[in-house]
C-alpha positions as CSV (number, residue, x, y, z in Angstrom):
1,X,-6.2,-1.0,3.5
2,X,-6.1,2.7,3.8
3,X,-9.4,4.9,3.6
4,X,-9.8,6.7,0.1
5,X,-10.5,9.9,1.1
6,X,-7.4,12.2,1.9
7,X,-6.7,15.5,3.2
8,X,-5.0,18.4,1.4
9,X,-1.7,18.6,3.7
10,X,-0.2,15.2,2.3
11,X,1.3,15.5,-1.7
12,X,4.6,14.0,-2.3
13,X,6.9,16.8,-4.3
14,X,5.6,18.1,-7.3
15,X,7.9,19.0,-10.1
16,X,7.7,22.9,-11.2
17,X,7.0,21.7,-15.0
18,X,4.8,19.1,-16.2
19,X,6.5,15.9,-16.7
20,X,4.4,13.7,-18.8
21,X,6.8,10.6,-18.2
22,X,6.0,10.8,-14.0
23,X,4.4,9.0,-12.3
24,X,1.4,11.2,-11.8
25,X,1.3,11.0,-15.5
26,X,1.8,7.2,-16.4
27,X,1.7,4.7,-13.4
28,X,4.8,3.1,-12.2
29,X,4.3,-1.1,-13.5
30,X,6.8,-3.2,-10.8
31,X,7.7,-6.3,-11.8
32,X,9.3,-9.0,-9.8
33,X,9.9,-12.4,-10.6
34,X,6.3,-13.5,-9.3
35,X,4.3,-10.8,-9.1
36,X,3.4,-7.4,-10.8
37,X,2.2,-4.4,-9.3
38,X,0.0,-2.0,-11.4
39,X,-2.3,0.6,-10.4
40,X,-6.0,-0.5,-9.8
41,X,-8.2,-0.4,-13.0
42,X,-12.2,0.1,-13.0
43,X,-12.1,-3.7,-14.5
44,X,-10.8,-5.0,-10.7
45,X,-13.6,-4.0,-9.0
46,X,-15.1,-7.3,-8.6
47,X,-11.7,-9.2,-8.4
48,X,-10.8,-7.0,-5.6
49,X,-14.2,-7.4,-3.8
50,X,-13.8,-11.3,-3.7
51,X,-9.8,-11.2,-2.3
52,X,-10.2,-8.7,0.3
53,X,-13.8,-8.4,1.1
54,X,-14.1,-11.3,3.0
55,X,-14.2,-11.4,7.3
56,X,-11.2,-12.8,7.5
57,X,-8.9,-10.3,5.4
58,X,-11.3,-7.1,6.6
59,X,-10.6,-7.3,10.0
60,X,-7.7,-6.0,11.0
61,X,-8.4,-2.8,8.0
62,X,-10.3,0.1,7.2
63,X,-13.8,-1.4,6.0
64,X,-13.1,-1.6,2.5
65,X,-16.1,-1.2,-0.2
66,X,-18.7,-4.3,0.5
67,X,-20.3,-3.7,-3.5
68,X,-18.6,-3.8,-6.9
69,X,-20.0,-0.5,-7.4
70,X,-18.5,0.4,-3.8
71,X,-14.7,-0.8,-5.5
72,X,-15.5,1.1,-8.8
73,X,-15.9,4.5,-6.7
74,X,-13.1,3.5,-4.7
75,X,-10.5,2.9,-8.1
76,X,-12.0,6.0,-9.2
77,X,-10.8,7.7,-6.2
78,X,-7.4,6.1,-6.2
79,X,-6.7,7.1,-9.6
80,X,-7.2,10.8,-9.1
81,X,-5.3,10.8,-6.3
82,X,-2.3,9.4,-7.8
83,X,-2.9,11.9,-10.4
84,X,-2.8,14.3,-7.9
85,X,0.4,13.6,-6.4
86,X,-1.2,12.5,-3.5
87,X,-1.6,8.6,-3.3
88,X,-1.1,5.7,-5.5
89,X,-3.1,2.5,-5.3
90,X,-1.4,-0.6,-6.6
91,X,-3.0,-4.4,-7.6
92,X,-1.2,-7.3,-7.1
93,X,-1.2,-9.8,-9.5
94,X,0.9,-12.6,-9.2
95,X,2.8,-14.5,-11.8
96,X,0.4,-16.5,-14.0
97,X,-2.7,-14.3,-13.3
98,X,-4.8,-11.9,-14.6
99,X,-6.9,-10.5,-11.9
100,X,-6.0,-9.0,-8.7
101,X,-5.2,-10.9,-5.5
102,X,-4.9,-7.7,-3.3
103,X,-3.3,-4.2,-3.4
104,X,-1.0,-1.8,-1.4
105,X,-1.8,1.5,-0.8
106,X,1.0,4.5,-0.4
107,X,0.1,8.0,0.6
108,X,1.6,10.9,1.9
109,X,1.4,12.3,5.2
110,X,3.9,15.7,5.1
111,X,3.3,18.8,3.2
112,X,6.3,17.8,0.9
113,X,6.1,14.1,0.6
114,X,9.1,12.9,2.6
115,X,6.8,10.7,4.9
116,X,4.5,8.5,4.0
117,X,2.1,5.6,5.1
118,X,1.8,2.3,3.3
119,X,-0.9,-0.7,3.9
120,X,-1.7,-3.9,1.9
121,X,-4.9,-6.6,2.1
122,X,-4.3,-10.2,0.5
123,X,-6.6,-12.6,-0.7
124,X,-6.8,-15.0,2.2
125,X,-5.6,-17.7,-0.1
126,X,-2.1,-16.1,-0.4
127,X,-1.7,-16.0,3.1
128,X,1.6,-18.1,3.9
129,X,2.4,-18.5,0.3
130,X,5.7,-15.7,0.1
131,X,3.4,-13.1,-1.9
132,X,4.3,-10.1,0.5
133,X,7.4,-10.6,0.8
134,X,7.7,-11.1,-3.4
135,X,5.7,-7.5,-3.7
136,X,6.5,-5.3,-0.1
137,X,10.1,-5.2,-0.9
138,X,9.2,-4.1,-4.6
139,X,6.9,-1.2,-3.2
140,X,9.1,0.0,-0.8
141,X,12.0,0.4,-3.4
142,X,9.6,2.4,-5.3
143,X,9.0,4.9,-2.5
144,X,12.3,5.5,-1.6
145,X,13.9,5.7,-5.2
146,X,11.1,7.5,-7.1
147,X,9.2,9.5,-4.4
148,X,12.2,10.9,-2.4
149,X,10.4,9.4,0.9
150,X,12.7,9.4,4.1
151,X,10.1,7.4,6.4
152,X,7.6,5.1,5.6
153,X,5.2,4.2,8.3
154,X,2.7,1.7,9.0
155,X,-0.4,0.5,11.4
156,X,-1.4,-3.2,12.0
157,X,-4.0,-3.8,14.7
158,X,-2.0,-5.0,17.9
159,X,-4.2,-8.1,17.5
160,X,-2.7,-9.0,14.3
161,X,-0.2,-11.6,14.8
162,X,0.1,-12.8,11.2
163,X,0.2,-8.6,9.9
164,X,2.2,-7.7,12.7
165,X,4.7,-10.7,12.0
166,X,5.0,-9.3,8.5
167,X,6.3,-6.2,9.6
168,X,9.1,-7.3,11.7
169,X,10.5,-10.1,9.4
170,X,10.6,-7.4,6.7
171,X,12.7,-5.2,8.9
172,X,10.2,-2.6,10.1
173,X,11.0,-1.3,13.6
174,X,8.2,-1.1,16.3
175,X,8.0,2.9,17.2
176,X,4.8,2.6,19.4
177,X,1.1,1.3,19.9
178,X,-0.9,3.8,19.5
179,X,-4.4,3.5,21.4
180,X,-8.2,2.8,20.6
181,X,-6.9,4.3,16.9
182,X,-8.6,2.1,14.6
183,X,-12.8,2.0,14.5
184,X,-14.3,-1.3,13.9
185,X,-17.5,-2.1,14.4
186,X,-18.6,-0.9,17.1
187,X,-15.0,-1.6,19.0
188,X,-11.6,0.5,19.0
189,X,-8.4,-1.5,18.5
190,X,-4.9,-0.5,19.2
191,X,-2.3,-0.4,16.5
192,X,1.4,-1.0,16.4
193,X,3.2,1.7,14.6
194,X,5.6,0.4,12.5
195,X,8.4,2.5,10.5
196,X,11.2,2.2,7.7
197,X,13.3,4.8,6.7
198,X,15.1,4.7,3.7
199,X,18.6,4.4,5.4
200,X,17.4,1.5,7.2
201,X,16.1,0.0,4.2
202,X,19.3,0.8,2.0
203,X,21.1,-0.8,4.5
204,X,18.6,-3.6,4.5
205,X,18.8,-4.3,0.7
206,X,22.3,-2.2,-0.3
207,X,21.7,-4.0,-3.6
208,X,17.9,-4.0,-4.5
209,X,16.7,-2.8,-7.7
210,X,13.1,-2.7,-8.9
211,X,12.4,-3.1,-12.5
212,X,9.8,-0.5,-13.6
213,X,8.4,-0.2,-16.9
């Protein structure tokens, strides 16, 4: 999971006129066939502190919020920033559920939004069960199609067989491990950079559509 806080370099393109149909306006709803992705709500804050608060699931990320007060703040952030055109924060709730299980986070890293870097935490329960590979594909469909991004990046901790794994049998291509970048604890890890450009991913899944409401 990505940090909330965000500098002022990365927006994805803003239209000239105010489009009260984008995204920034009314967040994108992705719906697969067992899960749906909608943007974080105040309401999962407690949800969202039980699936990916826990040792396990925190290790490899950011230190997410350790309070429900700590999750409300961090929604809070989230939504501005996707009202900014900067970020977009999106729950995962799988088929048959009403809470959260996780989320994936997407946020721009070039002046003009054609890169961007993505991340995702999942209840430990999920793990193994198919849900990230029922959602990823779903987000990363998004980005290209409605954000205009060419190259999507990602870091998983080099120590992170099961993240790591992820990656690769989704098609992401190792570009590097990048050194002592991620702080936890008191400890530095390394971090496989992983990337997808939206060529690679056409090519990928020529016939992928996502259904957004």
């Amino acid at each position: 999971m990505h940090d909330p806080d965000l500098d002022d370099t990365g927006v994805f393109s803003r239209p000239t006129g105010v489009d009260p149909h984008s995204w920034q306006h009314v967040p994108p709803v992705l719906q697969g066939s067992r899960v749906t992705l909608r943007e974080v709500q105040r309401g999962d804050a407690a949800a969202l502190l039980s699936a990916v608060s826990t040792s396990d699931v925190a290790r490899f990320i950011s230190p997410p919020p350790d309070t429900v007060e700590g999750f409300e703040a961090f929604i809070a952030s989230a939504r501005r920033q996707r009202a900014a055109g900067e970020a977009i924060c999106l729950a995962v709730v799988p088929a048959g559920y009403e809470t959260p299980v996780g989320l994936f986070q997407v946020r721009a890293i070039e002046p003009q939004g054609k890169g961007a870097e993505w991340g995702f935490a999942l209840g430990m329960e999920f793990w193994g069960e198919g849900l990230f590979y029922a959602a990823a594909p779903l987000v990363i469909d998004w980005v290209f199609d409605t954000l205009g991004v060419l190259r999507l990046e990602a870091r998983s901790a080099t120590t992170n067989g099961r993240g790591n794994g992820a990656f690769r049998k989704l098609g992401a291509v190792q570009e590097a491990v990048l050194r002592q970048s991620l702080r936890r604890d008191d400890n530095y890890l390394d971090q496989v950079l992983w990337t997808i450009t939206a060529e690679h991913w056409q090519a990928l899944r020529p016939t992928s559509k996502v259904k957004v409401h």
